[in-house]
C-alpha positions as CSV (number, residue, x, y, z in Angstrom):
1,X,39.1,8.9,-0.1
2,X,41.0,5.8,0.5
3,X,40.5,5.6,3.6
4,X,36.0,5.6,3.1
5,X,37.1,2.9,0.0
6,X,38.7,0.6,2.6
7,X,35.9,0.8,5.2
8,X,33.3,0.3,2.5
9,X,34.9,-2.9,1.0
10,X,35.2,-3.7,5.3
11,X,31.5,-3.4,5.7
12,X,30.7,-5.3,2.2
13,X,33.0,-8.7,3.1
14,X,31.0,-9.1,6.3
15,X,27.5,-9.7,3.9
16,X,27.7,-11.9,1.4
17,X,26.9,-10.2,-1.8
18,X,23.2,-11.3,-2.8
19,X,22.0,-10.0,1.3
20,X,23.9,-6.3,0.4
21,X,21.0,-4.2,0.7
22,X,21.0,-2.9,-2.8
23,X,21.4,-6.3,-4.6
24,X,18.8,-8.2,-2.5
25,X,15.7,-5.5,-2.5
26,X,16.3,-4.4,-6.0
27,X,16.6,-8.1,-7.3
28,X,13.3,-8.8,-4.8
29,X,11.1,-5.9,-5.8
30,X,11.7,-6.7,-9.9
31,X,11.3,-10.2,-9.5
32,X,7.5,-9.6,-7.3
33,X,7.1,-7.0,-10.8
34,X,7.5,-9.9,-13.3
35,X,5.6,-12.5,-10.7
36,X,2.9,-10.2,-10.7
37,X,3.0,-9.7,-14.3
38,X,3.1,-13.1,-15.0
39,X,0.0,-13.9,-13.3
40,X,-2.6,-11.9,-15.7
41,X,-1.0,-14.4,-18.5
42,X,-1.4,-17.8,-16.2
43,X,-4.2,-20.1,-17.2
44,X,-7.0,-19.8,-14.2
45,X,-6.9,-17.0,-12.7
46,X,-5.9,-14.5,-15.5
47,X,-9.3,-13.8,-16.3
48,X,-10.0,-12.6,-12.7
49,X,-7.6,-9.7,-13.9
50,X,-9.0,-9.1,-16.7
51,X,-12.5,-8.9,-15.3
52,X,-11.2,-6.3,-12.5
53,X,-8.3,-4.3,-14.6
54,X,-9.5,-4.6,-17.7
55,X,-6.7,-2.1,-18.9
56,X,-3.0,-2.1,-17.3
57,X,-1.8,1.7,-17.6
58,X,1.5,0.4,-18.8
59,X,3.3,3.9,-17.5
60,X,2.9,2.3,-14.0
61,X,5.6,-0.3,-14.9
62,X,8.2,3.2,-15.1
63,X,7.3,4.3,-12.1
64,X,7.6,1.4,-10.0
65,X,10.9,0.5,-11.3
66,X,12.3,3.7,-9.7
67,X,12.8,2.6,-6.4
68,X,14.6,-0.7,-7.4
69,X,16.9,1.9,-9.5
70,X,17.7,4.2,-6.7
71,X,18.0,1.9,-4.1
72,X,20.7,0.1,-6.3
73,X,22.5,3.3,-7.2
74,X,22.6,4.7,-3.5
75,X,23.4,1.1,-1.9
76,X,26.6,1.0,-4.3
77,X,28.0,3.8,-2.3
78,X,28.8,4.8,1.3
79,X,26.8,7.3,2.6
80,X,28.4,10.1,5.0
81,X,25.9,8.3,7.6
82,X,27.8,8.1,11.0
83,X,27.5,7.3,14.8
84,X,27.2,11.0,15.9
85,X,23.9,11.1,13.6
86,X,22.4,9.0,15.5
87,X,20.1,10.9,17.2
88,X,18.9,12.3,14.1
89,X,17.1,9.5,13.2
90,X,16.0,8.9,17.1
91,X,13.9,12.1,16.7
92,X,13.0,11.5,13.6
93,X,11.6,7.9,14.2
94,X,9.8,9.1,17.2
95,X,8.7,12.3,15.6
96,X,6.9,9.6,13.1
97,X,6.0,7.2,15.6
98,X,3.7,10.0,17.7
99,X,2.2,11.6,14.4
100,X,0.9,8.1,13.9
101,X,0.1,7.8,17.8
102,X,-2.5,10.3,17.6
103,X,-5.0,8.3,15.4
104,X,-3.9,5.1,16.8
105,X,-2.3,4.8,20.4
106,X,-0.3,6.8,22.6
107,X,1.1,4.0,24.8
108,X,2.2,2.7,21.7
109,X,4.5,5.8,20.5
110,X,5.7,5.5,24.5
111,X,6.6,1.8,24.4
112,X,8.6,2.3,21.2
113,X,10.7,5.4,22.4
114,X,10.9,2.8,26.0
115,X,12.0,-0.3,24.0
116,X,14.9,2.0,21.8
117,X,16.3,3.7,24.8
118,X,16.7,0.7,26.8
119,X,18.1,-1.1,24.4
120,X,20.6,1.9,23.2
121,X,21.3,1.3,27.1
122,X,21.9,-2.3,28.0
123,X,22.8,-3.9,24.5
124,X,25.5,-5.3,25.1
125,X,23.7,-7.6,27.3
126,X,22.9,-10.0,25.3
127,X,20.8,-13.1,27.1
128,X,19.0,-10.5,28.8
129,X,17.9,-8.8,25.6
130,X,17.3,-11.5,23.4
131,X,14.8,-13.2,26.3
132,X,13.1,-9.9,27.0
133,X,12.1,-9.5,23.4
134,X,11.3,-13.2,23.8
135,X,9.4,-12.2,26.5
136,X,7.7,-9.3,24.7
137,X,6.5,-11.8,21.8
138,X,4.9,-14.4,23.8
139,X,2.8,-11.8,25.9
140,X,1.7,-9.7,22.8
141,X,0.5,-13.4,21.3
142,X,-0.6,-14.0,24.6
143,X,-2.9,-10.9,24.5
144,X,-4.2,-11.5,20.9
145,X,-5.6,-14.8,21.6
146,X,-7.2,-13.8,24.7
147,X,-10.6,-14.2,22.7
148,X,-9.7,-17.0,20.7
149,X,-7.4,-18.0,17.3
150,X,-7.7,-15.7,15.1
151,X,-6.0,-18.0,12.5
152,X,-9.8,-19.4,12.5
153,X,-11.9,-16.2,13.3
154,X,-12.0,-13.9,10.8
155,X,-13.1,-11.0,12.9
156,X,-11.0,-11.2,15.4
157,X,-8.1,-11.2,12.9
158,X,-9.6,-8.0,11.1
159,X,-10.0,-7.0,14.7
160,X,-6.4,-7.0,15.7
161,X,-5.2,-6.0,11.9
162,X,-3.9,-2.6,13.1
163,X,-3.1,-3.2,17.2
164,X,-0.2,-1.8,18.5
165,X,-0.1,-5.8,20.2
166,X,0.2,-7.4,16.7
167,X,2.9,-4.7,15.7
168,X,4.8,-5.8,18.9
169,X,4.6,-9.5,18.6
170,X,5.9,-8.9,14.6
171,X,9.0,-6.5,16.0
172,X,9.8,-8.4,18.7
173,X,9.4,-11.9,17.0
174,X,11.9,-10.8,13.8
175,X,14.1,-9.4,16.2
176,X,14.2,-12.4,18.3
177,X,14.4,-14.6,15.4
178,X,17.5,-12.8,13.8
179,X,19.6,-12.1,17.2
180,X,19.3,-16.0,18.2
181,X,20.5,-16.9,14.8
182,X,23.8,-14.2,15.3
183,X,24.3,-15.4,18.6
184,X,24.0,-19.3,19.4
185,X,24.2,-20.0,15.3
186,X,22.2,-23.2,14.2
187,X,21.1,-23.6,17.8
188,X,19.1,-20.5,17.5
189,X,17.3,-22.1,14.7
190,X,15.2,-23.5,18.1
191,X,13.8,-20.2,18.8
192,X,12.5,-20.2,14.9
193,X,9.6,-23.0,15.2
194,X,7.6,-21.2,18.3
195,X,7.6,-18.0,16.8
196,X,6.4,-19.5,13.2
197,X,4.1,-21.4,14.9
198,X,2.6,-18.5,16.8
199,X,2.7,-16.2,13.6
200,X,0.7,-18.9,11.7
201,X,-2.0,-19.1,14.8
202,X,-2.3,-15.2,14.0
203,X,-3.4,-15.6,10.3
204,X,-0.9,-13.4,9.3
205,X,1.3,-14.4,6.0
206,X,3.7,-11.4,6.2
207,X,4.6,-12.3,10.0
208,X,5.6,-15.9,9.3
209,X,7.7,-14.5,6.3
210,X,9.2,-11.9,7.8
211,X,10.4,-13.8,10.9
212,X,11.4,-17.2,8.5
213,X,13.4,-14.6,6.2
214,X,15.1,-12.4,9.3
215,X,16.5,-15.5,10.4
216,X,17.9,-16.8,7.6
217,X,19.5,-13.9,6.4
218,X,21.2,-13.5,9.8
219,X,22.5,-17.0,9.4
220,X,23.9,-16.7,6.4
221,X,25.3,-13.9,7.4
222,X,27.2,-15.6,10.4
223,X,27.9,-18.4,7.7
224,X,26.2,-20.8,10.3
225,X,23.8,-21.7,7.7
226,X,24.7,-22.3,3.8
227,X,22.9,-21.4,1.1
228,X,21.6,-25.4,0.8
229,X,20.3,-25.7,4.2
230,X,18.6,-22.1,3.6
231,X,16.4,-23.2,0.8
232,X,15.5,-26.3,2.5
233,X,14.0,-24.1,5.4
234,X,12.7,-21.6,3.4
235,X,10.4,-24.2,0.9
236,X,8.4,-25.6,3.6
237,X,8.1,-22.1,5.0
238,X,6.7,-21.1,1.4
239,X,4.4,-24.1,0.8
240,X,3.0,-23.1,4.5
241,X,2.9,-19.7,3.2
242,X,0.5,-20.7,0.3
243,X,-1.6,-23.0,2.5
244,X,-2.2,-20.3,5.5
245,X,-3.0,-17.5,2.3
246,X,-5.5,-20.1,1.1
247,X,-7.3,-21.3,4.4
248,X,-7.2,-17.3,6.0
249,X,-9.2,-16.0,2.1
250,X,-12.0,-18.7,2.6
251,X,-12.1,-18.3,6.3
252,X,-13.2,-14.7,5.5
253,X,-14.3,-15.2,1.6
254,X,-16.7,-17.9,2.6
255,X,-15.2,-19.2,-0.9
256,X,-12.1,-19.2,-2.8
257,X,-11.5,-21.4,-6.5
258,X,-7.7,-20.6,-7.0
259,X,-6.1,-23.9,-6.2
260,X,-3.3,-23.2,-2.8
261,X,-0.3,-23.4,-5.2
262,X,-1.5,-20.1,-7.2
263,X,-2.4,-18.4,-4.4
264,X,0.9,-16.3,-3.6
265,X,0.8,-15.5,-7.9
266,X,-2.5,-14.5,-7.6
267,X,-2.1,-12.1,-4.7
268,X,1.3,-10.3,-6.3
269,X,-0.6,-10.2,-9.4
270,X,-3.6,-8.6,-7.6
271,X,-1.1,-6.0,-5.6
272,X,1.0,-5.1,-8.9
273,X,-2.4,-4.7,-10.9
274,X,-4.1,-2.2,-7.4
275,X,-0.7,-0.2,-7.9
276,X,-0.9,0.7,-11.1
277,X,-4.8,1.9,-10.7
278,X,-3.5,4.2,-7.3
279,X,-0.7,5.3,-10.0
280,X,-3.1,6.1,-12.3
281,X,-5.5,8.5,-10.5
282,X,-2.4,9.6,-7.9
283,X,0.4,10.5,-10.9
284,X,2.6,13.4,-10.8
285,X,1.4,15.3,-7.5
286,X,-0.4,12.2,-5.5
287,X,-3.8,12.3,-4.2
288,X,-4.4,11.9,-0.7
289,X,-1.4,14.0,0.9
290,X,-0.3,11.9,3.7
291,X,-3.6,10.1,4.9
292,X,-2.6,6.7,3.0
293,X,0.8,6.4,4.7
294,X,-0.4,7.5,8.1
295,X,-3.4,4.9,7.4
296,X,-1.7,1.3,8.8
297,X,-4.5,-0.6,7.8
298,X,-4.6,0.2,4.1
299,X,-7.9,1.3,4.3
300,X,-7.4,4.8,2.4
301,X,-5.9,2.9,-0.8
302,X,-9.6,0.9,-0.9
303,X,-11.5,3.7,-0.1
304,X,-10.0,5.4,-2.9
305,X,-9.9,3.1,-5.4
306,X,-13.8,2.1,-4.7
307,X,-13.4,-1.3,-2.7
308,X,-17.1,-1.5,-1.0
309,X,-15.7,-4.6,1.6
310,X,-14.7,-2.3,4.2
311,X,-11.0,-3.8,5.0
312,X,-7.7,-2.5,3.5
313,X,-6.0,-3.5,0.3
314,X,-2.3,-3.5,-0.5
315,X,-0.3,-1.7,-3.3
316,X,3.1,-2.5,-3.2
317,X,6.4,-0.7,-1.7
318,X,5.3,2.5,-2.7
319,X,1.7,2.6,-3.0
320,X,0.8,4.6,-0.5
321,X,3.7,7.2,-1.0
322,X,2.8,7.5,-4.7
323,X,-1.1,7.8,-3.6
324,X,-0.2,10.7,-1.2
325,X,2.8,12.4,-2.7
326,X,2.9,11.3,-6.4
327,X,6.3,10.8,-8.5
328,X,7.7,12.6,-5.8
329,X,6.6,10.4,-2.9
330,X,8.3,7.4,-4.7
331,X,11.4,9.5,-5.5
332,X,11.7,9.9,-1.6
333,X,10.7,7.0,0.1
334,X,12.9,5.1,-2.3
335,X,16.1,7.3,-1.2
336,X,15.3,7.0,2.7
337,X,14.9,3.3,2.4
338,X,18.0,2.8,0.3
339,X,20.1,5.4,2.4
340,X,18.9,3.6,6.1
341,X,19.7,0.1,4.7
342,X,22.9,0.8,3.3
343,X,24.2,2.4,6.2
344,X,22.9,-0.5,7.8
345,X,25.5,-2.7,6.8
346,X,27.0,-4.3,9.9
347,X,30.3,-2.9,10.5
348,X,31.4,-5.6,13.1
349,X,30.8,-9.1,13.6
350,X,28.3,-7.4,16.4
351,X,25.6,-9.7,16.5
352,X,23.6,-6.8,17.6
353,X,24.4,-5.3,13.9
354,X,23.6,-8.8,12.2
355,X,20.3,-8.6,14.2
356,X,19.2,-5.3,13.3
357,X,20.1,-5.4,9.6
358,X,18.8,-8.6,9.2
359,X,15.6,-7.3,10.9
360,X,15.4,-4.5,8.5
361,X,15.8,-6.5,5.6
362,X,13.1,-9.0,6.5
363,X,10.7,-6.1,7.1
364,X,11.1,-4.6,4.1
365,X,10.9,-7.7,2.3
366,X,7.5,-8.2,3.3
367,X,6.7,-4.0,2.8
368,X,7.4,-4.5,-1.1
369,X,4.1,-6.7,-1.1
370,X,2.5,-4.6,1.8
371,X,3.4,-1.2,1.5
372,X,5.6,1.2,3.4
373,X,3.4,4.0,6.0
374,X,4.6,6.2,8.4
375,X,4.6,3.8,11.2
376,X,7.2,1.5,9.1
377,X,9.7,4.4,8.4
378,X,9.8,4.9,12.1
379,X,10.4,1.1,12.8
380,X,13.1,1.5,10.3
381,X,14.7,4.5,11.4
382,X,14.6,3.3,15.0
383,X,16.7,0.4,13.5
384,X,19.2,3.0,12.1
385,X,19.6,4.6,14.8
386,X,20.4,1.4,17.2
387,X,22.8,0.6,14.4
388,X,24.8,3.6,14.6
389,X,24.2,3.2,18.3
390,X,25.8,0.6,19.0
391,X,29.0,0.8,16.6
C-alpha cells in the first residue's frame, strides 16, 4: 500500500496540479455548464434561447454533473492500470475503431492499427516520429484543399466534416504540437503557427483549440512555458477562436446578428440547452442504442431532436452516450474517460508520456463541447495503450 502511495504522489509531482486529469476536466466541464447557463440570461442573444427552449428541464443540470463528479472521484486514485494491460486497450481501441470502419472507411480502421503499432515499435525515435506525424498533417491538409479552402466554402467544409483525412490532420497535428513542445521546449513553439494556421484554413474551431491547448499543456508540463506566457498564447488563440466561429456561421448562415465576442457564449449556451432536450426524451434507458455514438457527424442527435438543416448538431461530453444508453451511458463513459486519463499520467519525464497525455487532454477538452462517439473512445484508448506502451 505504501509502495502504490509513493508512485502515485511520483506520477502527480511530474503535472502540475490544475493539468491532473481530474482537476482540469472536472473544473472545464462545470465552468462550459455555468458559461452555457449564463448565456440564456445575457442581453442579445438570450431571447434566441428562449424562442428555441422555451423550457429548460432543470433535471438535466443532475445528470450532466455526473461525469465531472466521477471523473474527480476516480482521478483521485490510482487505478490498478499497468503496462502488461496494454493490449487490452489495443484490442479494444481497434475493436471500436473497425465497428465505426464499416459505415465510414476501412482504410481508415487500417491506418490507425498501422500508425499505433509502428509507433509502439520505433518510439523511441524521436526526430523520426515527430516529422512523420509532421509529415502526416501537412499531406492530410494537403488532400483537403485539393478542391479549394474550405475555411471559405461552406460545402466543401460540410463535405470533409466526417473524412477519415480531417481526423488524421486533427491526430496528427495535436500530436505534433504536443511532442515538439516536450522535446525542443519553447523552440517547439515553431511547429505551433503552421499547424494553427492550417487548422484555421479548415474552418474548423475545435482543431485550432485542440492543437493551441495540446501544446500548452505539454509546456507547462516541461515547465518550459509559465503560466504568464501561457495566457498570453492562449488569448489571441481565443479571440481567433471567436472570429473563425463568426466568419465560418455566416459563410454557411448567409447571416448571423450575434456580435464575434458572444459567439463562443452563444454556441455553449446553444450545446448545454440541445443536451438537456436529448436528456429529456433519452432519460433513464436512452433512445437511439448506439447509432448516435457510432454517428461521427452528429447527425442522429439533429435528426432526433427535429433539426430540418440536414448537418449535425452538438450536445456536450455525453450527449450522445446519454441519447443511446440513458443514465447509464453517462455513468459509463464518464468512468472509461476518467480511468484512461488518470492512468494517463506520465510516469517519466518521457516526452513520449507528456505527448500523449497532453494529446488526450486537448482532445477531450474540445469533446466536452463536441461530444464523445465511438471513434473518439478508440483515439483515446489507442493513447492508453501507447502510454502503458512505452513506460
Amino acid at each position: 500500500m505504501e509502495g502504490s502511495n509513493g508512485a502515485q504522489k511520483r506520477d502527480d509531482a511530474l503535472v502540475p496540479w490544475f493539468l491532473r486529469s481530474h482537476i482540469f476536466l472536472a473544473v472545464s466541464y462545470t465552468s462550459y455548464l455555468a458559461l452555457g447557463l449564463s448565456a440564456r440570461m445575457l442581453p442579445g442573444i438570450s431571447e434566441l434561447f428562449y424562442r428555441k427552449f422555451p423550457d429548460f428541464w432543470t433535471p438535466a443540470l443532475a445528470i450532466y454533473l455526473l461525469p465531472a463528479l466521477i471523473i474527480y472521484v476516480l482521478g483521485r486514485k490510482e487505478l490498478p492500470i499497468r503496462r502488461r494491460h496494454r493490449w487490452i486497450f489495443f484490442s479494444l481501441s481497434a475493436a471500436l475503431s473497425l465497428i465505426v470502419s464499416l459505415q465510414a472507411s476501412f482504410l481508415a480502421f487500417l491506418l490507425q492499427i498501422c500508425v499505433l503499432l509502428t509507433l509502439a515499435r520505433f518510439w523511441r525515435y524521436e526526430r523520426s516520429v515527430l516529422f512523420s506525424a509532421l509529415i502526416g498533417s501537412l499531406a492530410s491538409f494537403a488532400l483537403l484543399c485539393r478542391e479549394g479552402i474550405p475555411l471559405t466554402d461552406p460545402l466543401l467544409r460540410a463535405s470533409i466534416s466526417s473524412s477519415p483525412v480531417r481526423a488524421c490532420f486533427q491526430v496528427s497535428s495535436i500530436f505534433v504540437a504536443a511532442y515538439s513542445q516536450a522535446k525542443y521546449g519553447r523552440r517547439g513553439l515553431i511547429f505551433l503557427l503552421p499547424l494553427a494556421t492550417m487548422a484555421v484554413l479548415l474552418g474548423y474551431k475545435g482543431c485550432l483549440a485542440s492543437v493551441v491547448a495540446s501544446a500548452l499543456i505539454s509546456g507547462m508540463i516541461t515547465a518550459e512555458i509559465k503560466f504568464r506566457e501561457a495566457f498570453l498564447i492562449a488569448l489571441p488563440s481565443a479571440i481567433a477562436l471567436f472570429l473563425l466561429g463568426t466568419l465560418v456561421a455566416r459563410a454557411s448562415y448567409g447571416s448571423w446578428d450575434i456580435p464575434w465576442f458572444l459567439y463562443l457564449l452563444y454556441r455553449m449556451g446553444f450545446t448545454v440547452h440541445v443536451y438537456q432536450e436529448v436528456a429529456r426524451i433519452s432519460v433513464p434507458f436512452g433512445l437511439t442504442h448506439g447509432l448516435a455514438m457510432l454517428d461521427p457527424t452528429k447527425r442522429v442527435i439533429a435528426d432526433v431532436l427535429g433539426v430540418e438543416r440536414g448537418v449535425g448538431i452538438t450536445a456536450t461530453l455525453t450527449g450522445p452516450a446519454t441519447l443511446d444508453f440513458g443514465v447509464l451511458g453517462v455513468l459509463g463513459l464518464s468512468a472509461v474517460l476518467g480511468a484512461c486519463l488518470r492512468a494517463m499520467h506520465p510516469s517519466s519525464r518521457s516526452k513520449m508520456q507528456i505527448a500523449l497525455y497532453s494529446s488526450s487532454l486537448a482532445r477531450i477538452l474540445t469533446l466536452i463541447d463536441v461530444g464523445v462517439g465511438f471513434i473518439d473512445l478508440s483515439y483515446i484508448l489507442g493513447l492508453l495503450y501507447l502510454s502503458l506502451e512505452t513506460r
